[in-house]
C-alpha positions in Angstrom: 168.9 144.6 186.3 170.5 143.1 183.2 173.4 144.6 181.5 174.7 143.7 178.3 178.1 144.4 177.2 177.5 145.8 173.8 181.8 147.2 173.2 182.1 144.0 171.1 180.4 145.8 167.8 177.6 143.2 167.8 174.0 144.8 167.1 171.0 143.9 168.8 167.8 143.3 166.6 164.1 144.2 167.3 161.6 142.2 165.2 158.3 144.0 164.1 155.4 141.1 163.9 152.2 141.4 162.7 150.5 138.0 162.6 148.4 136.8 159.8 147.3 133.8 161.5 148.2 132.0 164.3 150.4 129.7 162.6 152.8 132.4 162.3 153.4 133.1 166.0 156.0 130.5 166.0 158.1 133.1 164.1 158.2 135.5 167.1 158.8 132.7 169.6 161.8 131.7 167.5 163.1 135.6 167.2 162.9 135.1 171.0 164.8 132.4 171.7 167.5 133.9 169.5 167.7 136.7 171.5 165.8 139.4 170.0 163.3 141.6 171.0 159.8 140.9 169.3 157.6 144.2 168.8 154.2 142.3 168.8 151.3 144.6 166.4 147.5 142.5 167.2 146.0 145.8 165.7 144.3 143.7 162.7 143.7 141.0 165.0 140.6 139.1 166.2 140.1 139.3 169.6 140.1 135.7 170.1 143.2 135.1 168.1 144.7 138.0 169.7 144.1 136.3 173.3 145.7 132.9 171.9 149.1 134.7 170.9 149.4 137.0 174.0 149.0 133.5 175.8 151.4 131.2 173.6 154.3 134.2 173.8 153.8 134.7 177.2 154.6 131.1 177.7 157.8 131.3 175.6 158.8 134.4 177.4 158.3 132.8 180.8 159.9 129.8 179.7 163.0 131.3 178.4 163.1 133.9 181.5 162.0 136.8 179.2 158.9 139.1 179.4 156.0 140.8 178.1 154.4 144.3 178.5 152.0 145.9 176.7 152.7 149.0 175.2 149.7 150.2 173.9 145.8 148.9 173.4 146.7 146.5 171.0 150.7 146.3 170.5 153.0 144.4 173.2 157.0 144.3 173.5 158.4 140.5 174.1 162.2 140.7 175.4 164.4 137.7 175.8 166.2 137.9 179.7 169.6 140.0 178.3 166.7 143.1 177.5 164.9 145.1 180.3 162.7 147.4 179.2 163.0 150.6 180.8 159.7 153.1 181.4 156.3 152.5 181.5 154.6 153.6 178.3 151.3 152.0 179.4 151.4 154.2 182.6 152.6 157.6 180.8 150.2 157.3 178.4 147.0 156.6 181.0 148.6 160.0 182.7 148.2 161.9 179.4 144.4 160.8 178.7 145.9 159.0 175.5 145.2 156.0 176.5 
């Protein structure tokens, strides 16, 4: 794993992003390569459009060493290489019936 020396005061920032249109993704791609974490909501998404942003961030993660997880049925987390996610939400919540 990753760690990330954090003593120097600096924060770290997670970006919420809810997509009007594809157009926007670009936005979260950028918040990745600047190091944050994107938090990605498809919830009010078609599922075609849906499919084209999973696949166009998953490209930018891969390319920039980051990754992808989904979190729940329609939200995903995007971290750039410096964040590891830690748990499985996905696998929790199948355990509970949630999901």
């Amino acid at each position: 794993g990753r760690v990330v020396n954090m003593s120097t005061g600096a924060k770290q920032e997670v970006v919420l992003f809810r997509p009007a249109n594809f157009g926007e993704t670009t936005k979260a791609a950028d918040a990745l390569r600047s190091n944050k974490a994107v938090v990605l909501n498809l919830e009010n998404v078609d599922k075609a459009m849906a499919r084209r942003v999973v696949d166009f961030l998953s490209g930018c993660a891969y390319a920039l060493d980051g990754n992808i997880q989904r979190v729940a049925t329609s939200t995903y987390i995007i971290t750039p290489f410096n964040v590891d996610v830690v748990g499985n939400l996905k696998e929790e919540l199948k355990n509970s019936g949630i999901y």
